[in-house]
N, C-alpha and C positions, 0 to 999 in steps of 0.2 A: 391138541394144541401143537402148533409146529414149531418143530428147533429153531434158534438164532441160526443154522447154518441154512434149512428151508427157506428161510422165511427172504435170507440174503438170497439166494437164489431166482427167487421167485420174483424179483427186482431186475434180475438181469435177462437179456435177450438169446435165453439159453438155446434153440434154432439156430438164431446169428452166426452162436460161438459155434455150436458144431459145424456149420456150414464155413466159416472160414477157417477152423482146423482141418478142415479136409483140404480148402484151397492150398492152403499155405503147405503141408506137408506134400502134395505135390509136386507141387514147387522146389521144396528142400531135394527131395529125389531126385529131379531132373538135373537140379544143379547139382547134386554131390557127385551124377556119373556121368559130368565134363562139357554138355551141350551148352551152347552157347545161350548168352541171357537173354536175348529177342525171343527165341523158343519155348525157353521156363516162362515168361508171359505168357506168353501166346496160350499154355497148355494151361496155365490160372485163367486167363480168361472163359476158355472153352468150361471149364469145371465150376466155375462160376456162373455161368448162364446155366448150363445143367441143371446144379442145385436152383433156382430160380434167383437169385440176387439180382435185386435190381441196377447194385452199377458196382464196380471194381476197377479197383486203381492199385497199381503197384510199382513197384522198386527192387530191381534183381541187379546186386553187383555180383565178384565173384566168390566174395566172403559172406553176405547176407543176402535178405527177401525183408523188405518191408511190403506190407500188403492191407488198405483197406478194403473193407466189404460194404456197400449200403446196404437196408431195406429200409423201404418208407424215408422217414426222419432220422432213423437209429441207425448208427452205424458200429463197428468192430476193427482195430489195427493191431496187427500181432507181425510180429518179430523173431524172425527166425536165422539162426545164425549156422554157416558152413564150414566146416573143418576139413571136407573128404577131397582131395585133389585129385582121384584116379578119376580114370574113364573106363565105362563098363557100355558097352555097346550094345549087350543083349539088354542090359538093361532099358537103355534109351530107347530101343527099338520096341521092347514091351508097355513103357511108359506115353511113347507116341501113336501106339495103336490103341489104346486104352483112351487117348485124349480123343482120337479120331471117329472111334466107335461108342463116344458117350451117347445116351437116348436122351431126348431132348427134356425128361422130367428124370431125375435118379435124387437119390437122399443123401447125407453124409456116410451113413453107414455101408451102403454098397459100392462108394468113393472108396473106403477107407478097405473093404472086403478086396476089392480089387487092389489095393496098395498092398494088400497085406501078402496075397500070391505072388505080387511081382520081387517085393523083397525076398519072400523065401525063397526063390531061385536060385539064390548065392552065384557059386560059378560055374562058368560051365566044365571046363577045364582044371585038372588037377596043379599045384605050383611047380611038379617038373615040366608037366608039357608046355606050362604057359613060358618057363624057362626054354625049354626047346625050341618054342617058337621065336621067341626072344632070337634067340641063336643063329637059325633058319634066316630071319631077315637081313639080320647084319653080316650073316655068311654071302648072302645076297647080293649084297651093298658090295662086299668086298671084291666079288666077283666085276659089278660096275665099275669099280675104282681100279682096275688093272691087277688085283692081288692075283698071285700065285698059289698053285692047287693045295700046298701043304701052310699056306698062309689063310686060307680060306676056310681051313678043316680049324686052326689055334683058333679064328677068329668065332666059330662056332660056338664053341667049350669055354671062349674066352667071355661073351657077351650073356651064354646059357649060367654061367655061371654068379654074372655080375646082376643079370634082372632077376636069381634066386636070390641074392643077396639083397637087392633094393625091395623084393616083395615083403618079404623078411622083416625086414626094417619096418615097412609101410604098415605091416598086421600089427606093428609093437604099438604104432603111432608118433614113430619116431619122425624127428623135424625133417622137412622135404628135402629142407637144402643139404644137412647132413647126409640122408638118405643118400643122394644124388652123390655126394662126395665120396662116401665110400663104397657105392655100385661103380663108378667111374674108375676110383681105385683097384678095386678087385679085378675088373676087366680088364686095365692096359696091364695092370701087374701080373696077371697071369699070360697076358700074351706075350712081356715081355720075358718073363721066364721060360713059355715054352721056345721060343725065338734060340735064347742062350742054352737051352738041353739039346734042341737040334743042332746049334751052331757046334758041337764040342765031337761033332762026326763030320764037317763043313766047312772046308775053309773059305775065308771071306765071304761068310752071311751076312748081308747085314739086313735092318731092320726096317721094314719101309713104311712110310704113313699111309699109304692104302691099306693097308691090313691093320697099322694100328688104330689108328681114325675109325676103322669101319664097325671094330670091336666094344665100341661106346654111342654107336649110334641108335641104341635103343632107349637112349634118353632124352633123345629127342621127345621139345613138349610140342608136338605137331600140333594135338587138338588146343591148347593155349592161347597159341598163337593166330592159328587161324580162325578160329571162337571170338577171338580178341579182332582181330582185323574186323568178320562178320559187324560186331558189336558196334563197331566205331564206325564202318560204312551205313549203321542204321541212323548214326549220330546218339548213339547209348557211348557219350565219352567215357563215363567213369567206369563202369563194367569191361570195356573196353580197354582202357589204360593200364587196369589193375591186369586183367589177363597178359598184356603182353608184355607186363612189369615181370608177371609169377614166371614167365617162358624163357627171360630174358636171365633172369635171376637162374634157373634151372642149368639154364646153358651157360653160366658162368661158371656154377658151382661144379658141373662137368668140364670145363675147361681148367680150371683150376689144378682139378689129379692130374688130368692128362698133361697138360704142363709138370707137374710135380716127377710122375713117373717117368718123363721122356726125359729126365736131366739123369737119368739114369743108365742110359745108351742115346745114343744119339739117336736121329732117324733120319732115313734117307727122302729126300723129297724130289727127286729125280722125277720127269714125268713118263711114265712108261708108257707106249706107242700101243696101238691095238694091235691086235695079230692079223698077220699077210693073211688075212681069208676075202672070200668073197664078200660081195657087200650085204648079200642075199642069208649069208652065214653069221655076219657079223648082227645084223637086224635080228633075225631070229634067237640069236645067243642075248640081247638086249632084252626082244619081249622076254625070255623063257625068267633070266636072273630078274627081271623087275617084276614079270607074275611071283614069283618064288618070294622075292622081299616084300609085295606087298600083302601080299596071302600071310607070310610068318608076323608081319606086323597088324593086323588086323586079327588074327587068334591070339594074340599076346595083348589087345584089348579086348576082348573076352566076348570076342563077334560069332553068332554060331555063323557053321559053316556056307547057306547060301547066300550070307553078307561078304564074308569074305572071299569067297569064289567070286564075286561078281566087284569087288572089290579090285583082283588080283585081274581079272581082264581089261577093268578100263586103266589101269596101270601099266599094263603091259602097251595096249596100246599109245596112250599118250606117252611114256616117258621113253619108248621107242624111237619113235616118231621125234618125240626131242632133241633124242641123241642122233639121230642121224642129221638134223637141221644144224647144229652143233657142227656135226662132222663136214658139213658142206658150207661152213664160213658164215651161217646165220647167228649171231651175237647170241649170245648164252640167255642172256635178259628178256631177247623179243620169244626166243624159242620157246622159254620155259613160260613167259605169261600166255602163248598161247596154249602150250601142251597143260595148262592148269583150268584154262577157257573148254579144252574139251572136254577132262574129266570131269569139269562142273556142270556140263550139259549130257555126259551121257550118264552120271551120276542121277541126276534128275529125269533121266529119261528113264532109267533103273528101277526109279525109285518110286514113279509116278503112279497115282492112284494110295498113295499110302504103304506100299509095300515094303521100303525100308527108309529112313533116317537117312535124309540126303548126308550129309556130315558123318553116318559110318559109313561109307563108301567116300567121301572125295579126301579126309585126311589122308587114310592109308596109301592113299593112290599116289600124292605130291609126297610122301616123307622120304621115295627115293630118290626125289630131287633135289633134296638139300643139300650143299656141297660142302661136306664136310673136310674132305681132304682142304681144301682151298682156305679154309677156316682156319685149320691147325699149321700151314705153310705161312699164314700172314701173322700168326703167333710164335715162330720158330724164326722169321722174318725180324717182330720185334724184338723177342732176347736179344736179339743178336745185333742190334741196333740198327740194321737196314729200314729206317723210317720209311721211305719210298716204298719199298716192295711189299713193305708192312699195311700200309694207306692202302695200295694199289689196292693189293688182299682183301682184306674190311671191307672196301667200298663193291667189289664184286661181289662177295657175299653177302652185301645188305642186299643190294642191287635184285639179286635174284631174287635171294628171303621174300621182299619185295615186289618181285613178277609174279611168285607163286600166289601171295595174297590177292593183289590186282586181279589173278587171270579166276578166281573162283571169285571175287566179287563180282565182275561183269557178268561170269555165269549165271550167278544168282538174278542179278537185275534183268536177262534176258530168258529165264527160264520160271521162278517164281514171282509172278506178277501182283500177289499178297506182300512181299517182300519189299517188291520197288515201289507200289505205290502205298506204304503205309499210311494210313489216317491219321492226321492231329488227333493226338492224347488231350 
């Protein structure tokens, strides 16, 4: 005779269930390591046809997955909920080749056998290196932003030290926005104090926002935002909204120390001229610091190495190319939505055939476009109650924020033709 708990069982569409716990924890993975939510469909659907489901419908914002599954008349809705805000690149790049190379008949249990190797991968990288990389990029950056060679070395030590801090945090499960506040913290305050230990062999140091700026730029929420933008050019508003709420909030909570710690010394916002080189020297020193900041930013989301090398060329190229458009009086705005229009086509061209995750290739590439100095001037602007120059500030830095989005949406609609012409749901 069979238990009350058989007997319950044998009532329910126990296939169903396995077949959309396999969909749905899919789904969970893809969102926890940062891809955008058009994607995390996309790769439920692919694994839904697989298992044989005759229809699937879902719901991916960037805190949940609502997801039913038909077969026949009987259907299954399960609900899964997201806490993990990082980005793991290798991950996504194992989870997108896995959706790519489903066999057109697989079971739940070979779903889930495959889920289970891509989780134990962990990282690739140990939490110093992924610090060092951290460091590497915004050592990068600073070199972009005019910094000085012993300004470039603090900002280093300064940033390696603030995303050891925020990993830290994130393993505890500590709240993101705190996180943010006290990696932000620890970076300008360590740059500020190495500033003051050199200054006391140095007369008239003083302390400049390219170097300090440059030193918190590894919290930038690149993929967030640009996930978010993606999202909402699909017309996914709410997945959308929320992402560029979480990036918007992110970069508050980073502006915040940085504001806090800069009342501490002042900083100089002088804008410093490029050096008397050629033009031929000057372009090359552009690609070299933006292959360098994009390569350390794309290992510090945890991209193995032929993502990020190939990451760090189409960045070189495009944000090179920017800055010299820049330098020859083309508007900062039109330069960058286009130099973001070719990272997103040669990203895809990179990327084609399935080889890598358009999105770990084209964030990395635009994050050394974000102008961050010009952020921190239109905030040093407001203290000080110059509204105008404060306005002006804001409004260039949306502006661009702005292009950058723009110039990899068009990429998308003229490169993945899945993308632009989605089908009514």
């Amino acid at each position: 005779m069979r238990s009350a708990h058989e007997l319950e069982e044998s009532l329910e569409p126990v296939a169903l269930i396995e077949q959309s716990r396999a969909i749905i924890r899919t789904g969970r993975l893809m969102l926890a390591a940062g891809t955008a939510s058009y994607r995390v469909k996309q790769a439920m659907r692919d694994v839904a046809r697989a298992l044989g489901v005759d229809q699937h419908a879902n719901h991916v914002s960037m805190t949940d997955i609502a997801a039913t599954s038909h077969r026949g008349r009987i259907f299954r809705t399960e609900v899964a909920e997201n806490r993990s805000f990082a980005v793991n690149s290798d991950r996504l790049a194992q989870l997108d080749r896995m959706r790519r190379t489903l066999p057109d008949a697989t079971t739940p249990t070979e779903v889930h056998r495959a889920l289970d190797a891509i989780e134990a991968r962990g990282a690739l990288y140990p939490g110093v290196a992924n610090a060092a990389f951290a460091g590497v990029a915004c050592a990068a950056f600073a070199v972009l932003n005019h910094a000085l060679a012993w300004e470039v070395a603090l900002v280093f030590v300064a940033a390696a030290l603030g995303q050891l801090s925020r990993r830290t945090l994130a393993h505890r499960h500590f709240n993101a926005f705190g996180t943010t506040l006290v990696a932000a913290a620890v970076s300008t305050g360590v740059y500020v104090l190495g500033i003051a230990a050199i200054g006391l062999g140095v007369d008239q140091l003083e302390t400049h926002a390219a170097g300090y700026i440059s030193s918190v730029l590894f919290l930038l929420p690149g993929f967030a935002l640009i996930t978010g933008a993606l999202d909402m050019a699909q017309m996914d508003l709410q997945a959308g909204i929320q992402r560029i709420a979480f990036g918007t909030m992110i970069t508050m909570a980073a502006g915040v120390s940085v504001w806090a710690v800069s009342l501490i010394e002042p900083l100089s916002t002088v804008v410093r001229p490029d050096a008397d080189v050629s033009t031929a020297i000057q372009v090359l020193t552009w690609a070299i610091a933006s292959a360098v900041g994009v390569l350390g930013f794309a290992l510090m989301f945890n991209s193995p190495w032929a993502i990020a090398l190939t990451a760090a060329g189409i960045g070189a190229i495009a944000n090179s190319g920017r800055l010299l458009a820049v330098d020859r009086d083309v508007p900062i705005q039109a330069a960058t939505a286009v130099a973001c229009l070719v990272v997103g086509v040669l990203a895809a061209v990179a990327a084609r055939g399935g080889r890598f995750p358009v999105i770990t290739l084209s964030v990395p590439a635009v994050l050394v476009m974000i102008p961050g100095v010009s952020a921190h001037e239109a905030l040093v602007s407001l203290n000080a109650g110059d509204y105008e120059a404060a306005t002006a500030g804001i409004l260039e830095v949306t502006l661009v924020v702005l292009s950058i989005m723009v110039g990899l949406v068009a990429a998308k609609l003229v490169t993945d033709r899945h993308w632009a012409f989605a089908p009514p749901r």
